[in-house]
VEXVEXKE-581986 format. One line per field, with one value per residue: x, y, z of N, C-alpha, C in turn; residue in three letters; chain; residue number from 1. Coordinates in steps of 0.05 Angstrom, whole numbers. Layout:
# VEXVEXKE-581986
n_xx (X / ...)
n_yy (Y / ...)
n_zz (Z / ...)
ca_xx (X / ...)
ca_yy (Y / ...)
ca_zz (Z / ...)
c_xx (X / ...)
c_yy (Y / ...)
c_zz (Z / ...)
code (ALA / ...)
unit (A / ...)
pos (NUM / ...)
# end
This chain:
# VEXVEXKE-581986
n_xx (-313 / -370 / -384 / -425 / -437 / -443 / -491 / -529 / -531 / -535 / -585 / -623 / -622 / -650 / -693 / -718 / -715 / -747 / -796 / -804 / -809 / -864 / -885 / -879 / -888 / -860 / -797 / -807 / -805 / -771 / -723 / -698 / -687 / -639 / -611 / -597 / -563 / -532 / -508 / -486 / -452 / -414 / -399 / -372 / -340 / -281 / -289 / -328 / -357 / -362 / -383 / -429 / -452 / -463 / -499 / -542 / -555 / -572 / -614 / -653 / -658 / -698 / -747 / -745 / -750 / -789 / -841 / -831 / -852 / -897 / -920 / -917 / -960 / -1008 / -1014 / -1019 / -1073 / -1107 / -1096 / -1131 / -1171 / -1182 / -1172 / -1168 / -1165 / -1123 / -1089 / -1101 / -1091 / -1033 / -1018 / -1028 / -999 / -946 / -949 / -958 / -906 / -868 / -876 / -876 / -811 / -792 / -802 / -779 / -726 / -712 / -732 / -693 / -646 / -642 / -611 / -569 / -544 / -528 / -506 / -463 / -439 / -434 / -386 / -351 / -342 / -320 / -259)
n_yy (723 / 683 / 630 / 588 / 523 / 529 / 562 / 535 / 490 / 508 / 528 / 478 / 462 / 494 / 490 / 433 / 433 / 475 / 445 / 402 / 433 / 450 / 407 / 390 / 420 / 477 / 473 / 506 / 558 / 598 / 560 / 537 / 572 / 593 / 554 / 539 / 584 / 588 / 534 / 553 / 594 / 564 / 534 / 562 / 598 / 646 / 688 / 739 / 775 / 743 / 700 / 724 / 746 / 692 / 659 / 697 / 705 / 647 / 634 / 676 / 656 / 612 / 643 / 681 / 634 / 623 / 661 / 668 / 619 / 621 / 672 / 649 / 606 / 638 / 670 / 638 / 621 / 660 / 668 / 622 / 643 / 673 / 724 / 780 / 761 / 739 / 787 / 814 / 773 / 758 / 818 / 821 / 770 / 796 / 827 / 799 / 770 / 814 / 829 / 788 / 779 / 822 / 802 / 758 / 773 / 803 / 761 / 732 / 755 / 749 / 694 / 712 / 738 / 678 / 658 / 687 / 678 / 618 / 625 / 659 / 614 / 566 / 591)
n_zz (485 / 469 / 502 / 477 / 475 / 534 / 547 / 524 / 544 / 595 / 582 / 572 / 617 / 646 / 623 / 630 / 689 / 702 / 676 / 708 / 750 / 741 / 763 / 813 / 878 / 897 / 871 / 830 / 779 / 796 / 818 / 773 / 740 / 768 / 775 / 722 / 701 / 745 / 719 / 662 / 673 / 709 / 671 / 630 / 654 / 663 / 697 / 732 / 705 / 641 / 671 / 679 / 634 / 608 / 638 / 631 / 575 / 567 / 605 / 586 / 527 / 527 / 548 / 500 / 454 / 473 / 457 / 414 / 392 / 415 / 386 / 330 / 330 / 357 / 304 / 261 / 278 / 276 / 214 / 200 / 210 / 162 / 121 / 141 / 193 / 200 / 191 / 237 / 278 / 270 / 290 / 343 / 349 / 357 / 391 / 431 / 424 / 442 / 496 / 514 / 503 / 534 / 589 / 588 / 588 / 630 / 673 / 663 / 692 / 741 / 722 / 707 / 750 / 778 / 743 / 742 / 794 / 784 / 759 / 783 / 823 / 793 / 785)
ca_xx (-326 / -392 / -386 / -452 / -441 / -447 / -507 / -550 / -532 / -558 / -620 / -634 / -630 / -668 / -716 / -721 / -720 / -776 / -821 / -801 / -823 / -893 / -906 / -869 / -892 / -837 / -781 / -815 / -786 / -748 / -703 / -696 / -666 / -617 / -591 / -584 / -549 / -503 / -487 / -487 / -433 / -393 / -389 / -371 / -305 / -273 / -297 / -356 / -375 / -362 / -411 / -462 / -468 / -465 / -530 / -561 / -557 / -585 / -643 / -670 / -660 / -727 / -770 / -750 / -762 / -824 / -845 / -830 / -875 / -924 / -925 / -924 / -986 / -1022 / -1011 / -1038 / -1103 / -1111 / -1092 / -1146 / -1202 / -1187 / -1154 / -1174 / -1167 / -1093 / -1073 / -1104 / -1070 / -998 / -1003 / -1032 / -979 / -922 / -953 / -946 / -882 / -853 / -886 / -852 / -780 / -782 / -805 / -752 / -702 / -722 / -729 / -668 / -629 / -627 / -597 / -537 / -525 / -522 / -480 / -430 / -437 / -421 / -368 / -334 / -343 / -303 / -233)
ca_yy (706 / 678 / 601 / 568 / 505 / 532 / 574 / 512 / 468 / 524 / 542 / 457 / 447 / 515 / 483 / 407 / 431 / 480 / 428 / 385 / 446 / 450 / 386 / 391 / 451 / 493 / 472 / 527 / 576 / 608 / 550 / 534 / 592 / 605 / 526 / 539 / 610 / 569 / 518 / 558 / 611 / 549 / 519 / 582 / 605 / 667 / 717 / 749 / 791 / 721 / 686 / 746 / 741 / 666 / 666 / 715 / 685 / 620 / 651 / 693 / 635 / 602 / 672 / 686 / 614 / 614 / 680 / 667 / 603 / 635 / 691 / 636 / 599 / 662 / 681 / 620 / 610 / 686 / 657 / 611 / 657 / 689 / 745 / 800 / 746 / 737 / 807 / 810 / 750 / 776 / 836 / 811 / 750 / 806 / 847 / 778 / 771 / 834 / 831 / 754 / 784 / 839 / 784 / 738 / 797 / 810 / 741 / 728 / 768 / 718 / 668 / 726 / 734 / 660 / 655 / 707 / 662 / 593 / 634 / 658 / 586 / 549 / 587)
ca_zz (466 / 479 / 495 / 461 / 487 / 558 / 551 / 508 / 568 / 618 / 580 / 572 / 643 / 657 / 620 / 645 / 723 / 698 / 664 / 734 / 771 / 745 / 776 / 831 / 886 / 917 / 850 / 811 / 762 / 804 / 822 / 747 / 731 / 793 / 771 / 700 / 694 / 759 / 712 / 645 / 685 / 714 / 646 / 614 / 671 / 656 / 714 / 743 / 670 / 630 / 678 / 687 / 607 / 597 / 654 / 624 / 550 / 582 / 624 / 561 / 510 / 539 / 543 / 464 / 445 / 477 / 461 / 389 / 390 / 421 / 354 / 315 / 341 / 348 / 275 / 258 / 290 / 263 / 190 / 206 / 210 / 142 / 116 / 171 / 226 / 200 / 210 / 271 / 295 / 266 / 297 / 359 / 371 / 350 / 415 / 448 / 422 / 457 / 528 / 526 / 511 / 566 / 610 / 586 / 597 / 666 / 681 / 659 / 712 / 761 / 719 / 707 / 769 / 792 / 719 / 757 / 818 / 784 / 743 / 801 / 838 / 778 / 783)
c_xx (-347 / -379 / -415 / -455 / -454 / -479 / -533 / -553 / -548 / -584 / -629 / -638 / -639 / -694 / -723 / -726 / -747 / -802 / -824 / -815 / -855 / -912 / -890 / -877 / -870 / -809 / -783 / -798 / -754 / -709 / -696 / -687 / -637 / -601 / -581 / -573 / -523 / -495 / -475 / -454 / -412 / -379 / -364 / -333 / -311 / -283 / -329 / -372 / -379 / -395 / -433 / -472 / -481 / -500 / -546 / -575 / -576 / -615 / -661 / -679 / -695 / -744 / -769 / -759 / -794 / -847 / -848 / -851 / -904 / -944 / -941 / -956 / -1017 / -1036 / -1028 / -1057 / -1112 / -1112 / -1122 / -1178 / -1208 / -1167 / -1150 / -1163 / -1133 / -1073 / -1076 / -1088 / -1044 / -997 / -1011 / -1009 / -954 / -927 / -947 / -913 / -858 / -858 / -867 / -825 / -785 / -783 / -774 / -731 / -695 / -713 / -698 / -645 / -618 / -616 / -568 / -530 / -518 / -504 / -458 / -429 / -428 / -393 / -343 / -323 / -315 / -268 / -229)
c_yy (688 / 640 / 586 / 541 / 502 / 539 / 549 / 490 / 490 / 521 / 502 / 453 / 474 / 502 / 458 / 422 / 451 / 466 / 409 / 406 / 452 / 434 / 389 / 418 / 450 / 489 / 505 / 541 / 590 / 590 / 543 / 549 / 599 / 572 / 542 / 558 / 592 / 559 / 527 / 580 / 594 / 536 / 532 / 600 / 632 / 689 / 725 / 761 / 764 / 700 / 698 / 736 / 714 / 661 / 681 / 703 / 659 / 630 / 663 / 677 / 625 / 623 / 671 / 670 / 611 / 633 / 674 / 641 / 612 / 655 / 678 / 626 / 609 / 673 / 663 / 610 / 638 / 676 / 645 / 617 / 673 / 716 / 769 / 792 / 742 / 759 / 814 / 800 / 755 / 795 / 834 / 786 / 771 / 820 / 826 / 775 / 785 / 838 / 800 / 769 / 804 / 823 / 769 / 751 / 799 / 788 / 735 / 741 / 755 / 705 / 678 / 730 / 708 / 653 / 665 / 684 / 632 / 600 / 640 / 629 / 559 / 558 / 586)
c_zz (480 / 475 / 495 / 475 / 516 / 571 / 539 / 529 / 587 / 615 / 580 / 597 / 658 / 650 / 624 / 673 / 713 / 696 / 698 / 746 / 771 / 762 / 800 / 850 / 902 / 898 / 843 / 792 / 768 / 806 / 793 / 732 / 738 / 775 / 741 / 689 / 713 / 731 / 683 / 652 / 691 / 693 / 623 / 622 / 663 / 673 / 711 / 717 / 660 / 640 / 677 / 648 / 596 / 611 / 640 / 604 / 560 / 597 / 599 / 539 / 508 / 530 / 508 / 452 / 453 / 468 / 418 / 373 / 390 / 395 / 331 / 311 / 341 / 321 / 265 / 257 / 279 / 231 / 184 / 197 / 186 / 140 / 139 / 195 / 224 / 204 / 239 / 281 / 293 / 284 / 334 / 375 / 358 / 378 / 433 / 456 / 441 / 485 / 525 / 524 / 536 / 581 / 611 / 604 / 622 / 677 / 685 / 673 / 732 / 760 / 711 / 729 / 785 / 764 / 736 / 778 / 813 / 764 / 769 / 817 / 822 / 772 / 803)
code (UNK / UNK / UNK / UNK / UNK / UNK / UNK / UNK / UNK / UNK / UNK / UNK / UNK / UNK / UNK / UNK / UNK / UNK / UNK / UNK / UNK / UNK / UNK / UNK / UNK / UNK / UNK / UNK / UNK / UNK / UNK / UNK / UNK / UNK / UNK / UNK / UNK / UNK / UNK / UNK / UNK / UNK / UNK / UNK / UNK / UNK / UNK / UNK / UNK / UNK / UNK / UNK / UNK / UNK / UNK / UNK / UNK / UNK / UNK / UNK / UNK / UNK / UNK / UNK / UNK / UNK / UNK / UNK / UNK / UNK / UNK / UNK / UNK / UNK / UNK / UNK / UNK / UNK / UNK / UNK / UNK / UNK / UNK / UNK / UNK / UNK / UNK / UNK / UNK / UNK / UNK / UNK / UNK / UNK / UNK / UNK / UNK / UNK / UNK / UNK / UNK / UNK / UNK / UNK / UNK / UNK / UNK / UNK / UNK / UNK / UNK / UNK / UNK / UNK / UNK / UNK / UNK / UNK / UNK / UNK / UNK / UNK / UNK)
unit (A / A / A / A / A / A / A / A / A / A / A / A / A / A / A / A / A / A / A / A / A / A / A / A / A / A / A / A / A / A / A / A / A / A / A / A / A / A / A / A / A / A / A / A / A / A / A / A / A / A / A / A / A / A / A / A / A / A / A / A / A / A / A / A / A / A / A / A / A / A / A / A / A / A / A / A / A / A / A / A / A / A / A / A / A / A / A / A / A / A / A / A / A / A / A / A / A / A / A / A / A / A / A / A / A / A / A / A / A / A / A / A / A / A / A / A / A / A / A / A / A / A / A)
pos (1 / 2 / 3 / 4 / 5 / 6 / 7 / 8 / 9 / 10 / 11 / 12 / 13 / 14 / 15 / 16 / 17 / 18 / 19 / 20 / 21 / 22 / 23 / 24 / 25 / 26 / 27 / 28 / 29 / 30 / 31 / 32 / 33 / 34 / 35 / 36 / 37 / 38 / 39 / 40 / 41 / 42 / 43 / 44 / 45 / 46 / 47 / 48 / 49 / 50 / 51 / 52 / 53 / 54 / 55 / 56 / 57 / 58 / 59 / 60 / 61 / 62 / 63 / 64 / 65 / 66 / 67 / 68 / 69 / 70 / 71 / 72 / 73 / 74 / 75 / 76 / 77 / 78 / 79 / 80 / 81 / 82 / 83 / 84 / 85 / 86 / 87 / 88 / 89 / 90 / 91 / 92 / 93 / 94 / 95 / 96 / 97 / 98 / 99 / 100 / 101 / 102 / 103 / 104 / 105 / 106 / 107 / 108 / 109 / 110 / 111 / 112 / 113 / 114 / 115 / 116 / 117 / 118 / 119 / 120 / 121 / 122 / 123)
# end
């Protein structure tokens, strides 16, 4: 059973040490993932699978939310321009859309296996 709580705390403090890492050089993405799959896995217990998913969940959260903004946004400024400019823009932030989840996806690997790694760490 997926614990929610665990994975909403990961992906928040995936995304705080991110926003810190923009300004900050040598933070970066990377470490902002590896923390918040850790603490999303440690939060979560239950063994190396338990943490790999809870990480994972947490790591991807971000990509889809942002990915889904991004659509939005897109669509929008397409809307904008008129009828033509709004399919455009739809089918243009839907192509967005889908290059951001695989990224997410991907991305999101690191923060399953440092999920497994704060999953193992907490029994």
């Amino acid at each position: 059973m997926t614990n929610w709580r665990a994975v909403v705390v990961g992906f928040v403090v995936t995304t705080v040490i991110g926003i810190v890492g923009l300004a900050i050089p040598g933070l970066g993405q990377l470490t902002a993932g590896l923390v918040g799959g850790f603490v999303a896995g440690y939060m979560a217990r239950g063994g190396l699978a338990s943490g790999f998913w809870h990480g994972l969940l947490a790591g991807a959260l971000g990509g889809l939310i942002g990915g889904l903004l991004i659509w939005v946004a897109v669509s929008l400024l397409g809307l904008a321009l008129g009828p033509v400019g709004g399919a455009v823009g739809t089918a243009a932030g839907a192509g967005i859309f889908v290059v951001a989840v695989v990224v997410a996806l991907v991305m999101a690997l690191e923060s399953a296996i440092a999920g497994a790694v704060g999953a193992a760490l907490s029994t």
